[in-house]
N, C-alpha and C positions, 0 to 999 in steps of 0.2 A: 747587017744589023749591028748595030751598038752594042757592043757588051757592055757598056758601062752608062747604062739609061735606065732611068725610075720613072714610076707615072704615080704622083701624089694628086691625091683625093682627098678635099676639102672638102666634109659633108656639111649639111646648110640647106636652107630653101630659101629662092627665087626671089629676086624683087625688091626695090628698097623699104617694104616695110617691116622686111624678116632683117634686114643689113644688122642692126645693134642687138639683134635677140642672143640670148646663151647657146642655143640651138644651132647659130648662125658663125661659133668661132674656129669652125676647120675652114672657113671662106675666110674669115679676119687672115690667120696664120700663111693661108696663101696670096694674101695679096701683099702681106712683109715681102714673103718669096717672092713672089713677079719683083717688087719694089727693088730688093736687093738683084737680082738677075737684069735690070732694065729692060723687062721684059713685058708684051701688052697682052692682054686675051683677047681671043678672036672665038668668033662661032665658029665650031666645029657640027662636022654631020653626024657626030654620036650625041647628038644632043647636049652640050658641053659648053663651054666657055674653056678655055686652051691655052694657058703661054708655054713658052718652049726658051730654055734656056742653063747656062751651065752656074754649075756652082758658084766657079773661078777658071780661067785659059787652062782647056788643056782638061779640067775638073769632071766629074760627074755629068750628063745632061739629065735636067729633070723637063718631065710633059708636068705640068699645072692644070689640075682640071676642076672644075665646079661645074656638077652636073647641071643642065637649067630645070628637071624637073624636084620635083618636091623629094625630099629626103626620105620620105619611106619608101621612095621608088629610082632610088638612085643605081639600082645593081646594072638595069641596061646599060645606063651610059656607062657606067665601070666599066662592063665586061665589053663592048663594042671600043674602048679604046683600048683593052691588053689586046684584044686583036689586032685595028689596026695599028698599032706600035710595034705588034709580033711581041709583047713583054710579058712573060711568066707573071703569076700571081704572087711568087715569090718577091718581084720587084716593086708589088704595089703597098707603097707607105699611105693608109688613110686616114684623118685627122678627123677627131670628133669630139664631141659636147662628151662629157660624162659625171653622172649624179653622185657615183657610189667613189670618187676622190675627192676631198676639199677644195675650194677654187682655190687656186693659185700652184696649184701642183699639177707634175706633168708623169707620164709613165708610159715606156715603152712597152710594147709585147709584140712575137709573133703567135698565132692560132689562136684557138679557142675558139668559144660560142660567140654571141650576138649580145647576151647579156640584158636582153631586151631593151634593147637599142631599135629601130624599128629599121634604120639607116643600114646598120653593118649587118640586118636579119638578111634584105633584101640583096646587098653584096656578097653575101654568102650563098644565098640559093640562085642568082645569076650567073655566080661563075665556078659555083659548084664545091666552093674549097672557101675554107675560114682560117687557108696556110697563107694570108699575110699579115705584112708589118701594122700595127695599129702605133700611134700616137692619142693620148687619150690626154685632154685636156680636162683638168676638173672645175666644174660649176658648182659643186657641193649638193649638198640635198635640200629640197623647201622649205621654207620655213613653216612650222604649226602645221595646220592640216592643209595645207596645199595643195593641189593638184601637180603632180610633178610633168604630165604635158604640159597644161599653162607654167608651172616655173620656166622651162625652159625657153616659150616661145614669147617671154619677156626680155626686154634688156637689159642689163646688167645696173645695178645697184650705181649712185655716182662716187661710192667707196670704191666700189669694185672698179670701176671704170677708170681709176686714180693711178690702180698697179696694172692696169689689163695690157697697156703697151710693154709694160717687161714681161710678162707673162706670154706676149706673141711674140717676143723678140726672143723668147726662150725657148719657143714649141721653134718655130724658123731654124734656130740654130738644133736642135733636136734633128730637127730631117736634113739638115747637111752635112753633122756627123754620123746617121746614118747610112748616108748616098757615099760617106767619103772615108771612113773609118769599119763602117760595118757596123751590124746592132749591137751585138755585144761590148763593142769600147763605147757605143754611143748610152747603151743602156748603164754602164759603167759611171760613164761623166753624167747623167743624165739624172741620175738615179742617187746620189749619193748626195748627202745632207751637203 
């Protein structure tokens, strides 16, 4: 086995109608990753989308996964790839939409709840533990009385969509000073104005 292998989880739903939604930016932040790794996804049998590739020669390898079903039911394919990988839940980095940071901010943590997130509720009761790395992308909260489902499973503002490439280009580098540094120096550099 690999000591030094992570399975990052890009939460998102299916399809190119969901592709540009806020809902949809742990799939954006991994397809940076594939880009930078030159690396393609392929159907996997945990129900997944999959690239496989290392940081840099020699560097960290990360699995890339985007479950193919719908985000509130993403904990199967989660927990069916730390199996087949053999990877602790310790090494699982998942990337997600989040209401309650202003968009264009980023923030590491490990544990905690689900936060009612519907995505990280379900990877939490599939694999039984809420001891992994989150990367938490901020979408900010709705505007006026919004529904904050529909906020999310809208696309992104064409303000927003102005800086949203540095903002993936920001989470990207988050999970490969977490794969290569560890979370504490990443949450360090990460975290700091």
């Amino acid at each position: 086995m690999d000591t030094n292998l992570w399975l990052v989880v890009g939460l998102g739903n299916p399809g190119p109608g969901y592709a540009g939604h806020r809902h949809n930016v742990g799939q954006m932040v991994l397809a940076e990753l594939a880009h930078r790794m030159q690396a393609n996804f392929k159907n996997h049998k945990a129900n997944a989308q999959v690239a496989e590739g290392r940081t840099a020669p020699g560097g960290p390898k990360l699995v890339l996964a985007k479950p193919n079903s719908f985000m509130n039911v993403s904990g199967k394919p989660v927990s069916a790839l730390l199996r087949f990988y053999s990877i602790p839940p310790s090494r699982l980095i998942v990337i997600h939409d989040e209401l309650d940071l202003p968009f264009d901010s980023l923030k590491l943590k490990i544990g905690g709840g689900h936060g009612g997130h519907n995505g990280l509720r379900d990877i939490i009761a599939s694999t039984g533990t809420g001891d992994f790395i989150r990367l938490r992308v901020g979408v900010g909260r709705p505007p006026g009385r919004q529904d904050a489902a529909d906020f999310v499973l809208r696309d992104f503002t064409a303000a927003e969509r102005a800086v949203l490439p540095s903002i993936i280009d920001e989470a990207a580098d988050a999970v490969e000073l977490v794969a290569v540094e560890g979370l504490a120096a990443a949450q360090q550099k990460v975290h700091s104005p």
